[in-house]
N, C-alpha and C positions, 0 to 999 in steps of 0.2 A: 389177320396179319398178312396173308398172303394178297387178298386182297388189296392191300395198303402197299406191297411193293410194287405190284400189277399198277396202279394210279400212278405210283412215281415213274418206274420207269418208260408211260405211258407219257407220262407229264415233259420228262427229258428227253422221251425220243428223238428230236431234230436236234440235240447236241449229240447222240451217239451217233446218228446218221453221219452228220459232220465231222465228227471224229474217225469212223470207218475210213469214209471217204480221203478224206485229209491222210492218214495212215497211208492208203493203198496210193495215193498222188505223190510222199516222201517215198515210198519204197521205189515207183517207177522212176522217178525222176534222177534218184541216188542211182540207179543202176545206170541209166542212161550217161550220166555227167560220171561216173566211175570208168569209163571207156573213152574218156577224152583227156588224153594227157598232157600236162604242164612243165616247165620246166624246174622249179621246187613242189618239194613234199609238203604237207599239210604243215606239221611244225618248222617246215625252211619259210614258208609263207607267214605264219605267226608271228615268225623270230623277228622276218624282215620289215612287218607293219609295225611290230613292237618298237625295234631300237628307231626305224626313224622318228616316230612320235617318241624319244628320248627316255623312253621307257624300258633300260636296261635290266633293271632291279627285278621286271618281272619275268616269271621264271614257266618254263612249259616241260608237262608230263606227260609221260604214256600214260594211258590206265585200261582197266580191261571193260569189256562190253561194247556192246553198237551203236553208236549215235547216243552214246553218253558223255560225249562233250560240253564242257562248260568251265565256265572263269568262276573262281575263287576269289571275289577282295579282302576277306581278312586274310587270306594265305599270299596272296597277290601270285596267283601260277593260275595259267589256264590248263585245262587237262584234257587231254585230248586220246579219244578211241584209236584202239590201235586202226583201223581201218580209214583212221582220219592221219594219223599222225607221220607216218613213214609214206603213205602213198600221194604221188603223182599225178593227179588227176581233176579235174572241174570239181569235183563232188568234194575232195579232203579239204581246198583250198576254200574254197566256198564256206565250208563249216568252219574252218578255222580263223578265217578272216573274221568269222560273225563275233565269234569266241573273242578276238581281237580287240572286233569291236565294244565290246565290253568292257574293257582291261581299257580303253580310250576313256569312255563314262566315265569309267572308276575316276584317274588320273584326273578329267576333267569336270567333277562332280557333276557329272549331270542329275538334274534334278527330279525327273522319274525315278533314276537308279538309285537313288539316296533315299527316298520316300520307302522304295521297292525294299531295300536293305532294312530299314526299321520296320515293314511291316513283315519281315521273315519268320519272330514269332507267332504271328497269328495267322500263316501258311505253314505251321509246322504243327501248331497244337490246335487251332483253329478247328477243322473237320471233324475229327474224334472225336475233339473234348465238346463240341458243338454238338454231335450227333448222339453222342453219348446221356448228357443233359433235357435232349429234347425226346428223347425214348423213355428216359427214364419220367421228366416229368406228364408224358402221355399216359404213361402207365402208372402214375400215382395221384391224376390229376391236379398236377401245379406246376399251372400255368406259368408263373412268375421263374420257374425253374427252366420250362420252356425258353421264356422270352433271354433266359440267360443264353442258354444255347443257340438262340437266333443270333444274339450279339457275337458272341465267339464264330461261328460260321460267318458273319456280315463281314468280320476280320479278313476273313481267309479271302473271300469274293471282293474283297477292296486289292487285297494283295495281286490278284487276278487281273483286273482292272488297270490297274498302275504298273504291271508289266507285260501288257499290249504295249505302249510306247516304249518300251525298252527292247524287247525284241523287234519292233519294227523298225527302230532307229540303228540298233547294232546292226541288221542286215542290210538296210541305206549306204551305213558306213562301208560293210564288206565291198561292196556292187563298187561302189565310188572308189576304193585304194586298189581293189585289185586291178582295177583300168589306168588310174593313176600310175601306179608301181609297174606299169608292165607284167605282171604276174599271170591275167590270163589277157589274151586277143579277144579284141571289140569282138569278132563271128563268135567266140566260144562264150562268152557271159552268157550266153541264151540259157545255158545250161546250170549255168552258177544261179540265174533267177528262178530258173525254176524248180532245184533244192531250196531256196532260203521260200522261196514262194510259199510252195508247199508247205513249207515246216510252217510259216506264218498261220497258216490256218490249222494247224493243230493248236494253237494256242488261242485262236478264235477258238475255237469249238472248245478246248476246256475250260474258258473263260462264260463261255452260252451255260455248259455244264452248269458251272458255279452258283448264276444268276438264275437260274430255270430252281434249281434247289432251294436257293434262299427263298423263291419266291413261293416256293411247293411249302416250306418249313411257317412261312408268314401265314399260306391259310390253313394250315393246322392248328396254329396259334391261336389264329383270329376263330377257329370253328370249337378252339377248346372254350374259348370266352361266353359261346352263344348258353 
């Protein structure tokens, strides 16, 4: 057994590198664009991309934690960290434009985010009930129990998949209103790019994660079959 963790994470190491990485490139970048200040707050920036794209109805919240912002479409509110939401600066505006950007998706169905949204159960029960199935059928040898659990994991890594273009596209949008809107100065986006940047590759690398696994779990499969 222990063995057998030593191979996987053996197997995933260049997504965890990437993910370190990425980590320590959002943490630099957020401090850096946090010392550059704006004329609205994260949620003044929100409110103001919201109502012009006609989007009154949608509604924006404090909530607590770090860089746990994010839009809600069945609640239609984006929520936004406190470190995002009252302050001033490249980094709040930045994330909450992204946020924005999403609540625009929503409104405009974009059609990643709508795949993205249906495939939310199987990024919710996907992984567990995935991992769960393929442990269980390794340790009872059935296979076909296995190949269940490949398909619930194959869920979640499609889910993965299909919101790369949604985060890359909400952060496109950010970059583009807040130079539109006047909100930040052409010299400062240097800094709005490179939070959204950074975060970009977090989502590459747990997206590498995903696929390195499914593909770790397929020659298990295929070695229970030999």
């Amino acid at each position: 057994m222990i063995q057998e963790y030593i191979r996987y994470f053996l197997w995933i190491s260049p997504a965890l590198v990437l993910m370190l990485w990425a980590q320590m490139r959002v943490k630099s970048a957020f401090a850096q664009a946090q010392k550059v200040p704006v004329p609205l707050s994260g949620a003044g920036a929100a409110r103001h991309l919201l109502d012009a794209a006609g989007l009154q109805d949608v509604g924006i919240e404090q909530i607590p934690g770090k860089l746990s912002d994010h839009y809600d479409p069945r609640a239609k509110v984006l929520r936004l960290s406190e470190s995002v939401y009252g302050a001033r600066t490249t980094a709040a505006v930045g994330i909450a434009a992204h946020e924005a950007g999403h609540a625009l998706q929503d409104a405009q169905n974009y059609a990643p985010l709508v795949v993205r949204n249906i495939a939310v159960p199987a990024a919710t029960f996907g992984p567990n009930a995935g991992f769960m199935l393929i442990f269980a059928g390794a340790i009872f040898s059935m296979p076909k129990l296995i190949m269940v659990g490949i398909v619930l994991f194959a869920g979640f890594v499609f889910f993965q998949l299909v919101n790369l273009p949604v985060e890359f596209d909400a952060s496109a949008r950010a970059k583009r209103l807040l130079v539109e809107h006047g909100i930040v100065a052409d010299q400062d986006m240097v800094y709005v790019n490179r939070v959204l940047n950074a975060a970009a590759w977090t989502y590459v690398a747990a997206t590498l994660q995903a696929v390195l696994t499914l593909l770790y779990y397929i020659m298990r499969y295929a070695g229970s079959r030999d």
